[in-house]
N, C-alpha and C positions, 0 to 999 in steps of 0.2 A: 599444204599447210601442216607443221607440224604441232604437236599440242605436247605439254610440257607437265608434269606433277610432279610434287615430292617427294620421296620414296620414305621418307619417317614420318609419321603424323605430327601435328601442330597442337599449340595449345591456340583453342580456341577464345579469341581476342574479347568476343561479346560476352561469352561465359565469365571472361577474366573481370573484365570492367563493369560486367553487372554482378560480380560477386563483390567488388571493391567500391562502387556507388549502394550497395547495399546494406552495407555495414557499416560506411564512413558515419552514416546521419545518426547508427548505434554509437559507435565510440564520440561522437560529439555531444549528444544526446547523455551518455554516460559521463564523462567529463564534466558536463551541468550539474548532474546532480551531487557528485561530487563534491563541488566546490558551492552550491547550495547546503549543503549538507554541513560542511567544515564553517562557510556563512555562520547559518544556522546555531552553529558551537561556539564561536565566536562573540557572537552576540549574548549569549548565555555565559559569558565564560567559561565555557569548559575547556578551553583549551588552556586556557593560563590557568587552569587548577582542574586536572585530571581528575582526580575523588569525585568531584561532583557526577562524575559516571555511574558510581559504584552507591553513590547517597541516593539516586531517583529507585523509587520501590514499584512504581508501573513502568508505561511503556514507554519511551523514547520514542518520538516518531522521527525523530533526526536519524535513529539509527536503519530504520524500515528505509530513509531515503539512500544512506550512504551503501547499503544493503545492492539495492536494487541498481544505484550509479555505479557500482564496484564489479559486479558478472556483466552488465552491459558495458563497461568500457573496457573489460579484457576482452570480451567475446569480440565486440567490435573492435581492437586492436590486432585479436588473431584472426581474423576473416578476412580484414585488409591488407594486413602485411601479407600474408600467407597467401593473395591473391595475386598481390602486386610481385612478390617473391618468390612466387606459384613454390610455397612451400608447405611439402606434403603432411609433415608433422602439424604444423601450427592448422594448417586446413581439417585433419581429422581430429584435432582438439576439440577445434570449433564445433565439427562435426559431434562428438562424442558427446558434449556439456549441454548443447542444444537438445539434444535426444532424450538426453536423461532428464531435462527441465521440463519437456512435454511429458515424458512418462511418471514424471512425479505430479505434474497439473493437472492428467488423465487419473491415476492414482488418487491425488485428494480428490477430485470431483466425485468418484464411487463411491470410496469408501462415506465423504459428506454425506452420501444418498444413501445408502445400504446406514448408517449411524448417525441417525439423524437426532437424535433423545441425546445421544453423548456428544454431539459436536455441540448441542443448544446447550446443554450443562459447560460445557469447556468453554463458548462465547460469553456466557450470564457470568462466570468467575472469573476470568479474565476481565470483562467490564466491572465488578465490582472492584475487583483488585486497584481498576484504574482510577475508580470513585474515590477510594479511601487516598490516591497520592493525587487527586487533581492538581491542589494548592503547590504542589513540588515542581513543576515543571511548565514553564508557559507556554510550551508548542500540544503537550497534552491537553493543558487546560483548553486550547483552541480547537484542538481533537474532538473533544467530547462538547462542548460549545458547538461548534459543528453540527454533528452528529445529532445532539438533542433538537437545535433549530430545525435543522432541515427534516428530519423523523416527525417532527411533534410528538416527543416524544420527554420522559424523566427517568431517570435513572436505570435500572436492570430490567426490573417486575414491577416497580413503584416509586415512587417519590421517596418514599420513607428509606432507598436504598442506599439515601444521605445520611443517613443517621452513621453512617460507616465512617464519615470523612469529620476529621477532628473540629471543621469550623463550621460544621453543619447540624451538627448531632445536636439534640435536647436534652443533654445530660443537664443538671445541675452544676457542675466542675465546669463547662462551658461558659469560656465568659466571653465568645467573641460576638461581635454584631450581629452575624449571621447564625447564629443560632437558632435551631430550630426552621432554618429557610432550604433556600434550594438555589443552583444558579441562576443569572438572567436566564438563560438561553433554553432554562423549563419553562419561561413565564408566555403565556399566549399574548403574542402582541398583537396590537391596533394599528390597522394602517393609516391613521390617521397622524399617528405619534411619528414627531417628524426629530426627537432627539431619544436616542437610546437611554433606557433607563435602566442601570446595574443594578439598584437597588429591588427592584419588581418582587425579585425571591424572597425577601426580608420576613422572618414570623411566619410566612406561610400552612407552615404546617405545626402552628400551635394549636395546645389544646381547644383554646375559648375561639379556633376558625373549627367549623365542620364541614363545608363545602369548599372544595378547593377548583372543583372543576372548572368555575369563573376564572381562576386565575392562571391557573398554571395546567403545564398536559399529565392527565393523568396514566395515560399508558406507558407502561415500562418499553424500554429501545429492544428489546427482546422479541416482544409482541408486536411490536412496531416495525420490526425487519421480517417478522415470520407474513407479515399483512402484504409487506413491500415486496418480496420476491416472487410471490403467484403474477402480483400486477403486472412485474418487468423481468416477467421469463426470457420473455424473445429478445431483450437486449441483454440480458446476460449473457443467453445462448449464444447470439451474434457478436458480442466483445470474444468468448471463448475460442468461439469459430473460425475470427480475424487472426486472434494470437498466433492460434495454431497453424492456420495458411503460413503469417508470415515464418514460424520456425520450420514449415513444411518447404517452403520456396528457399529460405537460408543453407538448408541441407541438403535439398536435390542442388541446388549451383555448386556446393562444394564438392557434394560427390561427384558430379559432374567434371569439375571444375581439376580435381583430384584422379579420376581416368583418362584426362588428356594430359594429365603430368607423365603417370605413369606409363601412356602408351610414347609420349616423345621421348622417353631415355630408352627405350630401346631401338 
């Protein structure tokens, strides 16, 4: 019996189709977000009037989505063609962009840790900045709606972090409803309350109230996430840990994937 092989090496088929099943469910995944994202604009009109980009004075969370749909559906674009096309350039792209995205995710996590006084300084002004344009932007305003609900939590350091945002404030020159108030989404609800009530924040923090703690939360989201993060270490850890497997496992299949290119042209 005689036995038979082939004298150039192969690209190997599982490496191929599990580097191309691996990436496909990135660039679909990317592509979602994308067109949630444009959704998103749409619905706001921004798209039929650009400026309104350049009018929001906080943060866009449409733009954090199209952000994150926009490197996931190139990466996933160059990891699948470049599998399926076993092409070696688009393969070490992927390879390259991936690397750098963990070494910048390894990067902030230190330095967050070794700078922890200045990253809470940069998250508290940041979050103010966002206070003062709630009213501008409706996907922010659900941001921080959010954010306050599920924290129990009000503004930066305090409540009074409203006094920043034009329909909030107790100035005198104030002449909106909400004067002197704060959002629903600071107000401590009752589970009892079986219809949402906007109004809950109204006056709250007028003078002739001294006690607000009945109504509203009085800890700042600052203090409220420094509480949150000792409690859910180990699942921040374990989200971190996942990421980085899955960009560890994306890299070893292309290098991989990338030395049986190399060794079949010779």
């Amino acid at each position: 019996m005689h036995y038979y092989r082939y004298e150039n090496a192969e690209v190997s088929c599982c490496y191929k189709y599990l580097m191309f099943s691996y990436n496909i469910i990135f660039w679909l995944a990317g592509s979602a977000f994308i067109a949630i994202g444009f959704w998103a604009w749409s619905e706001k009109g921004v798209l039929s009037d650009l400026t309104q980009v350049t009018r929001l004075h906080g943060f866009d969370p449409v733009w954090g989505v199209l952000l994150v749909g926009t490197v996931t559906f190139i990466l996933g674009f160059a990891g699948c063609v470049g599998a399926l096309r076993e092409n070696i350039c688009l393969l070490k792209f992927f390879c390259g962009v991936v690397g750098f995205i963990f070494f910048m995710e390894l990067t902030a996590a230190v330095l967050a840790f070794v700078f922890q006084a200045q990253v809470k300084e940069w998250i508290n002004d940041f979050f103010l900045v966002n206070v003062k344009a709630y009213r501008d932007d409706i996907d922010l305003q659900n941001l921080i709606d959010s954010l306050q609900k599920l924290n129990h939590c009000c503004g930066a350091e305090d409540p009074n972090d409203w006094n920043l945002n034009e329909y909030f404030n107790c100035s005198s020159s104030n002449l909106s409803r909400e004067k002197c108030g704060v959002p629903f989404s600071c107000c401590i609800s009752d589970p009892a309350d079986t219809v949402l009530n906007t109004q809950c924040g109204y006056d709250v923090r007028n003078s002739l109230r001294k006690d607000w703690s009945n109504t509203i939360y009085v800890t700042g989201c600052i203090k409220a996430l420094e509480q949150w993060l000792p409690r859910n270490i180990y699942i921040v850890a374990g989200v971190f840990i996942v990421i980085s497997l899955l960009q560890m496992v994306g890299i070893f299949l292309a290098r991989t994937l990338i030395g049986d290119i190399e060794k079949s042209d010779y």
